[in-house]
C-alpha positions in Angstrom: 101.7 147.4 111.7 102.7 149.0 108.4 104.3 151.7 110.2 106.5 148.9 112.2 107.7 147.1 109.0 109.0 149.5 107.2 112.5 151.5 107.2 112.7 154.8 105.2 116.4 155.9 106.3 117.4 152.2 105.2 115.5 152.8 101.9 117.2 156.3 101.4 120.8 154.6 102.2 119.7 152.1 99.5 118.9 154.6 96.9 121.9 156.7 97.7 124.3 154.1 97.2 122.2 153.4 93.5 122.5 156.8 92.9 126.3 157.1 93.8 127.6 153.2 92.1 125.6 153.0 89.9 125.7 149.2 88.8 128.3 148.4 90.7 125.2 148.6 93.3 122.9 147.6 91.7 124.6 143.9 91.1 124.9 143.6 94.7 121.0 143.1 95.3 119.3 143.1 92.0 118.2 140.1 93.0 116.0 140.3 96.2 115.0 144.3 95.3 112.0 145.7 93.9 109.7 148.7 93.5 107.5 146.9 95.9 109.4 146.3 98.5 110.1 150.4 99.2 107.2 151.4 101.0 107.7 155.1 100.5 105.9 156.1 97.1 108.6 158.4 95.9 111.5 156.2 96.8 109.8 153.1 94.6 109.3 156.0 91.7 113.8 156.9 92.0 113.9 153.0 92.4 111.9 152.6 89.2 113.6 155.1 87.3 117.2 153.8 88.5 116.6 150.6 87.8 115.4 151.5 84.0 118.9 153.5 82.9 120.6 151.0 84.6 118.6 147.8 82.3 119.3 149.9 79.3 122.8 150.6 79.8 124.7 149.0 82.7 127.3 151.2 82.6 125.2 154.6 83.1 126.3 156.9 85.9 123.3 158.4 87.4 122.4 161.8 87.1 119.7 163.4 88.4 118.7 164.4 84.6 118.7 160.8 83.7 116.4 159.8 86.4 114.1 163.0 85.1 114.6 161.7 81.4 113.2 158.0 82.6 110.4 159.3 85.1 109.2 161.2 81.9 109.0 157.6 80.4 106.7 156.3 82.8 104.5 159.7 82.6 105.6 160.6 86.3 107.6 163.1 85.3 104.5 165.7 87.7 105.9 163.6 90.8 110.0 164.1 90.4 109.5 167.4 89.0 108.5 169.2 92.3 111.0 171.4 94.3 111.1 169.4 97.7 111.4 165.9 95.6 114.5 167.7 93.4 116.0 168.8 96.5 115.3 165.5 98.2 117.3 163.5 95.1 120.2 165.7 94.9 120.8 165.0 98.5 121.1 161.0 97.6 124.4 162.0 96.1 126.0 163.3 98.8 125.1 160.8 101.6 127.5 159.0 103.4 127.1 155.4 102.2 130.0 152.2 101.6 129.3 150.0 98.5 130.1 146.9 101.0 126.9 148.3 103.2 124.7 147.9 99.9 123.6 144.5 100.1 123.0 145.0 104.1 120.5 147.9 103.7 119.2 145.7 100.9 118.3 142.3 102.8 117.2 144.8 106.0 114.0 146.6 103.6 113.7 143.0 101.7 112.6 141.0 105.2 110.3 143.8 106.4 108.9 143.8 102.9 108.6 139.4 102.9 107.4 139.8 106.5 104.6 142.5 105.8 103.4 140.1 103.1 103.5 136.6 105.0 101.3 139.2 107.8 98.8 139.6 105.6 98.7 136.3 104.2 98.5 134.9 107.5 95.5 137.6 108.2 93.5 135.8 105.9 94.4 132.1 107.0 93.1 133.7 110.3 89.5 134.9 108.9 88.9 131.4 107.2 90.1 130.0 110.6 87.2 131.9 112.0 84.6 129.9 109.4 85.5 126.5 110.6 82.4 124.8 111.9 83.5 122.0 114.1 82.8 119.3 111.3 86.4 119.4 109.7 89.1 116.8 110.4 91.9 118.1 112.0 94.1 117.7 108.5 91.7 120.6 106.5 92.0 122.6 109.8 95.8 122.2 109.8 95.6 122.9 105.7 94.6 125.8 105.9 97.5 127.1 107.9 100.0 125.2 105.7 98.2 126.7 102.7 98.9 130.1 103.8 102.7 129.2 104.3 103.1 127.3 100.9 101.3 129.8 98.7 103.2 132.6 100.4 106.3 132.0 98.2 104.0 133.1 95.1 104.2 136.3 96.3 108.0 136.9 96.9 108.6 137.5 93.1 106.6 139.3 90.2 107.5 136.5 87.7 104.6 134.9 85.5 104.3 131.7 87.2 101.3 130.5 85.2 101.7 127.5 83.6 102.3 127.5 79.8 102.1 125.5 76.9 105.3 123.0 76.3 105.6 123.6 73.1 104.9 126.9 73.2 108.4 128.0 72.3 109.9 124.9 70.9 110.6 126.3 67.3 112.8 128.5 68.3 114.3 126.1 71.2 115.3 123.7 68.2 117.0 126.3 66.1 118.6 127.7 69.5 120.1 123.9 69.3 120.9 123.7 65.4 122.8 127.2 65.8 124.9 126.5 69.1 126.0 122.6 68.8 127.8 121.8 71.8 130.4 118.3 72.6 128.4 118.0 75.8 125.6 119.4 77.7 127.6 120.3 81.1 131.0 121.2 81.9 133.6 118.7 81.6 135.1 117.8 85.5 138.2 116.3 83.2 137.3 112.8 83.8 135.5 111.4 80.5 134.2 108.3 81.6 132.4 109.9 85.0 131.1 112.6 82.3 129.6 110.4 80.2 128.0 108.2 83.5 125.9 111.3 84.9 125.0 112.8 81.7 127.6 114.9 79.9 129.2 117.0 82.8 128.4 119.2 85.2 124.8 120.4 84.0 123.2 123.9 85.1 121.2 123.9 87.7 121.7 120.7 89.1 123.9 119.5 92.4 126.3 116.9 92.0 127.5 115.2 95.1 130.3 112.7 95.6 130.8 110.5 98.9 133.6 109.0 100.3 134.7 108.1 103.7 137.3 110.5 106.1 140.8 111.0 104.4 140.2 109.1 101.3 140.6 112.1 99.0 137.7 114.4 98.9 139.3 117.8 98.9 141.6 116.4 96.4 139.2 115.0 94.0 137.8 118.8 94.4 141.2 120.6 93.8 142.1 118.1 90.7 138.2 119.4 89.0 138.3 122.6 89.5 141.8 123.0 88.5 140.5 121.4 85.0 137.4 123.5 84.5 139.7 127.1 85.5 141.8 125.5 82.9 139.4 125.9 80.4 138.7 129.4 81.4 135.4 128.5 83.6 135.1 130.3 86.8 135.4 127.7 90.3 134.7 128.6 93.2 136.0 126.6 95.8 134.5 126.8 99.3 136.0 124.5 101.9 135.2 124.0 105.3 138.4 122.6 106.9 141.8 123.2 104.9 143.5 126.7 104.9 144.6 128.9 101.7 148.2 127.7 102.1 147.2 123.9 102.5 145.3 124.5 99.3 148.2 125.9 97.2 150.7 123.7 98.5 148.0 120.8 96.8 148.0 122.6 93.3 151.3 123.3 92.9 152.1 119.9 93.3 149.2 118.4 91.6 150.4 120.6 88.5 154.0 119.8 88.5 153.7 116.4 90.3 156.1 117.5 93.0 155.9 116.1 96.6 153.4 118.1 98.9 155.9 118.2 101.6 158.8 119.5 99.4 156.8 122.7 98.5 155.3 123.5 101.9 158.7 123.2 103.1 160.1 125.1 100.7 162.7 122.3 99.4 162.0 122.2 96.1 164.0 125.5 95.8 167.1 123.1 96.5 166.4 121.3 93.0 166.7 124.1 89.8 164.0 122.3 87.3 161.9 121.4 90.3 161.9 125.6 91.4 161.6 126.3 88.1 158.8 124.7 87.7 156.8 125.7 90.6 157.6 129.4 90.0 156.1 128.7 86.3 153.0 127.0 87.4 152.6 130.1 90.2 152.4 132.4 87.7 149.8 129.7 85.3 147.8 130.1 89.1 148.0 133.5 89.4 145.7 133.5 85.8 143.4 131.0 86.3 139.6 131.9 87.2 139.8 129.5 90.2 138.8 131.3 93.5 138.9 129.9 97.2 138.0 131.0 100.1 137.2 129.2 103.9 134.0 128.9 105.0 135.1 126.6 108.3 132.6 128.1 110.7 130.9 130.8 109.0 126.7 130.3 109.3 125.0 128.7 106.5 123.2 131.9 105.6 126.7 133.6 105.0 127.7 130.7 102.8 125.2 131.4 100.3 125.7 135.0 100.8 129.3 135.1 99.5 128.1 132.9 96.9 125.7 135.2 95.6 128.1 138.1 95.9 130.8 136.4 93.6 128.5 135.4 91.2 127.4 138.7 90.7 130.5 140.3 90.9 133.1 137.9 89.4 131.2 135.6 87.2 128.3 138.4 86.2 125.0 137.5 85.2 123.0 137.0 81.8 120.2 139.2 80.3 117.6 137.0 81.9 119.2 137.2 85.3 121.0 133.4 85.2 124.9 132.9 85.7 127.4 132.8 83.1 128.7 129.6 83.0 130.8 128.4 86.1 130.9 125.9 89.2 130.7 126.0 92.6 132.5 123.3 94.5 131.0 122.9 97.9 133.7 121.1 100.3 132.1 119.7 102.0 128.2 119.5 103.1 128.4 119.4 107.2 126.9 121.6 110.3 128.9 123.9 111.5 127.4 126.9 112.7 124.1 127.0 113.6 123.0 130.8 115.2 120.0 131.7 113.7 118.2 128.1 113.2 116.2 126.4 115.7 117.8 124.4 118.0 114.6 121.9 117.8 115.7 120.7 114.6 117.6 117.7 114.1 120.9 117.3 112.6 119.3 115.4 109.7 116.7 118.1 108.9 119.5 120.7 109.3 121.4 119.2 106.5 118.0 118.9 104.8 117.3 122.7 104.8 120.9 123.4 103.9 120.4 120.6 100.9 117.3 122.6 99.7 118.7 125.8 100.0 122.1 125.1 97.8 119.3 123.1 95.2 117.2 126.5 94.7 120.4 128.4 94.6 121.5 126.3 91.7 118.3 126.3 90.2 118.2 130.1 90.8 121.2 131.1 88.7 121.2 127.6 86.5 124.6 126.6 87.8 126.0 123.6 88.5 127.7 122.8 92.1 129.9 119.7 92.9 129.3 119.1 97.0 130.8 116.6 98.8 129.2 114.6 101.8 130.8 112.0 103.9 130.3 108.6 103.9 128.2 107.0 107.1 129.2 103.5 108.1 127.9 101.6 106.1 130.1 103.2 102.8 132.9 101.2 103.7 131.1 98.0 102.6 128.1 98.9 100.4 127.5 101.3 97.9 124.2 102.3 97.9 122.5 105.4 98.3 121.7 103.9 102.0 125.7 104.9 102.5 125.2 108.7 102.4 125.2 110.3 105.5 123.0 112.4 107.1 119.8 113.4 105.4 117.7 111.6 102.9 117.0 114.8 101.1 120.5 114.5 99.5 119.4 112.1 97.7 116.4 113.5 97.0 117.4 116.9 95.9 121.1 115.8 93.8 121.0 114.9 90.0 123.8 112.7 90.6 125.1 110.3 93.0 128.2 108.7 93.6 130.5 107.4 95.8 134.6 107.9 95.9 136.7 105.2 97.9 139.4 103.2 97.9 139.9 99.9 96.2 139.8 96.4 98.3 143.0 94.2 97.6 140.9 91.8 95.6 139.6 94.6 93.3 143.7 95.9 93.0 144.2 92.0 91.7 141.3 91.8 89.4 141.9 95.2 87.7 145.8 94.9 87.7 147.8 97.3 89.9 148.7 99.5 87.2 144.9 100.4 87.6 144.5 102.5 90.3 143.9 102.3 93.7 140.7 104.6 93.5 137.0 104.5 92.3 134.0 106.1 91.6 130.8 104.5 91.8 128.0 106.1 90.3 125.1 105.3 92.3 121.9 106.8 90.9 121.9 109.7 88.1 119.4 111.8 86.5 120.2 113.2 83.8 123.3 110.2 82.6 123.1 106.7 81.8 125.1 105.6 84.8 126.8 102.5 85.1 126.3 99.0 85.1 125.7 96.8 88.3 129.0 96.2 89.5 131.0 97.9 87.5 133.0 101.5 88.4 135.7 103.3 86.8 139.3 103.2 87.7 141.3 105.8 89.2 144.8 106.6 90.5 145.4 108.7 93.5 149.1 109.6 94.3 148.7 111.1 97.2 152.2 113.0 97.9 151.3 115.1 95.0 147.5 115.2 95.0 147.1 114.1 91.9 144.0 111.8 90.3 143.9 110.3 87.0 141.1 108.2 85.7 141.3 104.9 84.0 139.1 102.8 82.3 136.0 101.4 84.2 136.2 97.6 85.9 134.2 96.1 82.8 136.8 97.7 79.6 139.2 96.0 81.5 137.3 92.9 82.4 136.9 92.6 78.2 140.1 93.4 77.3 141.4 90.6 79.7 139.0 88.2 78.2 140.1 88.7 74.8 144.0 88.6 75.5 142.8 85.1 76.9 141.1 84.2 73.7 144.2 84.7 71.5 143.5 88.9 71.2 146.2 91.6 72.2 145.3 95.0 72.8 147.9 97.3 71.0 148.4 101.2 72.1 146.4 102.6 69.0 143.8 100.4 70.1 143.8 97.9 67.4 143.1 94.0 67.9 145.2 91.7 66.4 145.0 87.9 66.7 147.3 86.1 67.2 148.9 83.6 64.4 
């Protein structure tokens, strides 16, 4: 069986392409390599001395007297030394191998490395199989199978997973805190009142997911966020799963210069000099910005998280520790699309389940927030609840925040005043924020032909400042209250 899970010529093409890109390489699967998972001895000693120059200086182009230099550092220095081995590194550099094939050879060694392991974890669930005596219930029997599976994951990483003291560290924790104040935890999504509501921002490592039903403005709520955080020189990532690249420019342009949609797809606004002007400024304000895109309308779920993985590690870079620098991920939005490779046994709702889990541990992974957008079921256009979100309780299980995006009923238009908005968002459950009272949301203003959101105050500021107008208060513009004579 060992000799069926393993792949030396992949592992050479691995170490080849180290040898040959040096970091460029080794970013590109860092994070699902290690010396264990070669199963040749000397290509886990190049791995081990490769993957030391390259933690001491990521820059380092490797040369065969470096990896000599760091294999004398480990005291193996009797193993790299020999003739054939010499011979057999120098060829590294000169094999024929693409950096884009790195992470390929990679995630090929990696799953014959996993599925050796879960073998012979699933060996021993078979001996203790072999011990049961007839006077188990059928739950301990099944346990000990499901033991197997669950404790397998243990074994995919060499972290200490021990469990440590809280307070271990905490000193330092504190003056961690005292040294590096900070206005809010998370990164601001540019609306104050919905930072404050889920706890200061977007946090790391948490998923943030805001319903709403078809067409009400999901993919613009996205575009007018991440346009914000790029504006303060945060990476976004914008994934969508049904516009195109042009339908997406078209929406910023406008959204920027608050130009009609149709005027720039059609390319009218060239008619008008300050409205041209003005688009061919903001173009070249685009051009800067750290916002990526990219459609993901049919690509498998696995490839999803794949192209996320790549652009963190090659766009936003990781820390020392192996997190994310800070950035978002928008997700637009959370739906099946194509599912080759999954079991057709499952159900859509333990589908969006797995893909719910997956993003979660990603996050939690590389301590990043992402902002994913779900639909609305049925019952969204009259309640807001948690009931409303479509598709898989684990959503709800799995997200830090909750809330829901729709439009606002005539009566609430009349209550509010029309000058506030014909949008809100309902924060439904949060983990990290205070939320927001029962019944109350904050206002916002969608102008559609330009893709543009603003936020207002929430249903209650306005409900008070009515109330004190009606008591003999105005409300002036710098926010002071005079009564009346």
């Amino acid at each position: 069986m060992s000799l069926i899970l393993s792949d030396p010529p992949s592992e050479r093409a691995l170490l080849a392409g180290l040898c040959q890109y040096g970091n460029n390489a080794y970013a590109d699967m860092a994070d699902i390599i290690q010396e264990s998972t070669f199963t040749d001895d000397l290509h886990s000693i190049i791995f081990k001395c490769i993957k030391y120059i390259l933690d001491n200086d990521d820059a380092a182009s490797i040369e065969i007297s470096l990896i000599q230099s760091a294999a004398h550092t480990f005291g193996l220095s009797h193993v790299i030394s020999k003739s054939e081995h010499l011979r057999y590194i120098k060829a590294l550099f000169d094999f024929p191998i693409g950096l884009d094939n790195i992470r390929r050879f990679a995630a090929k060694i990696r799953k014959l490395e996993v599925a050796k392991l879960l073998h012979k974890q699933l060996g021993k669930a078979q001996d203790k199989m072999l011990e049961i005596k007839g006077d188990e219930n059928i739950a301990q029997i099944l346990g000990i199978a499901e033991d197997a599976v669950l404790d397998f994951t243990a074994l995919l990483n060499d972290d200490d997973n021990s469990p440590k003291q809280l307070g271990e560290h905490i000193d330092e924790y504190l003056q961690y805190l005292i040294d590096n104040p900070v206005e809010q935890v998370g990164i601001s999504t540019g609306f104050p009142a919905f930072d404050q509501a889920i706890g200061g921002g977007l946090r790391p490592a948490t998923i943030n997911i805001i319903a709403s039903r078809s067409k009400i403005g999901k993919s613009t709520a996205g575009n007018n966020i991440g346009y914000h955080i790029a504006n303060n020189d945060i990476p976004v990532l914008n994934l969508d799963t049904e516009m195109t690249t042009e339908d997406n420019i078209h929406r910023m342009l406008a959204l920027i210069n608050e130009i009609p949609i149709n005027s720039i797809e059609t390319g009218r606004f060239a008619k008008k000099l300050d409205w041209k002007y003005k688009v061919l400024e903001s173009a070249t304000h685009l051009k800067r910005l750290p916002y990526y895109y990219k459609s993901i309308a049919g690509k498998p779920f696995e490839e999803q998280i794949a192209l996320m993985r790549r652009w963190i590690t090659r766009v936003v870079e990781l820390n020392d520790d192996g997190t994310a620098k800070p950035c978002v991920i928008i997700y637009d939005y959370l739906k099946l699309m194509d599912t080759q490779g999954i079991s057709q046994d499952l159900k859509e709702y333990q589908l969006l389940g797995f893909m719910m889990t997956t993003l979660h541990n990603f996050a939690t992974r590389y301590k990043i927030p992402i902002l994913a957008f779900i639909q609305l079921n049925r019952d969204g256009i009259t309640k807001e609840s948690t009931d409303a979100a479509s598709g898989s309780d684990r959503i709800i299980w799995l997200c830090s925040n909750f809330t829901i995006f729709k439009m606002k009923s005539d009566e609430e238009i009349q209550q509010d005043g029309s000058s506030n908005g014909n949008r809100k968002l309902v924060p439904i459950v949060t983990r990290h924020g205070p939320g927001m009272e029962h019944l109350d949301y904050i206002n916002c203003h969608m102008k559609g032909w330009c893709a543009k959101i603003t936020e207002g105050k929430t249903k209650f500021e306005i409900a008070t400042e009515q109330e004190r107008e009606k008591s003999g208060f105005i409300v002036e513009d710098n926010d002071e209250r005079i009564q009346f004579e």
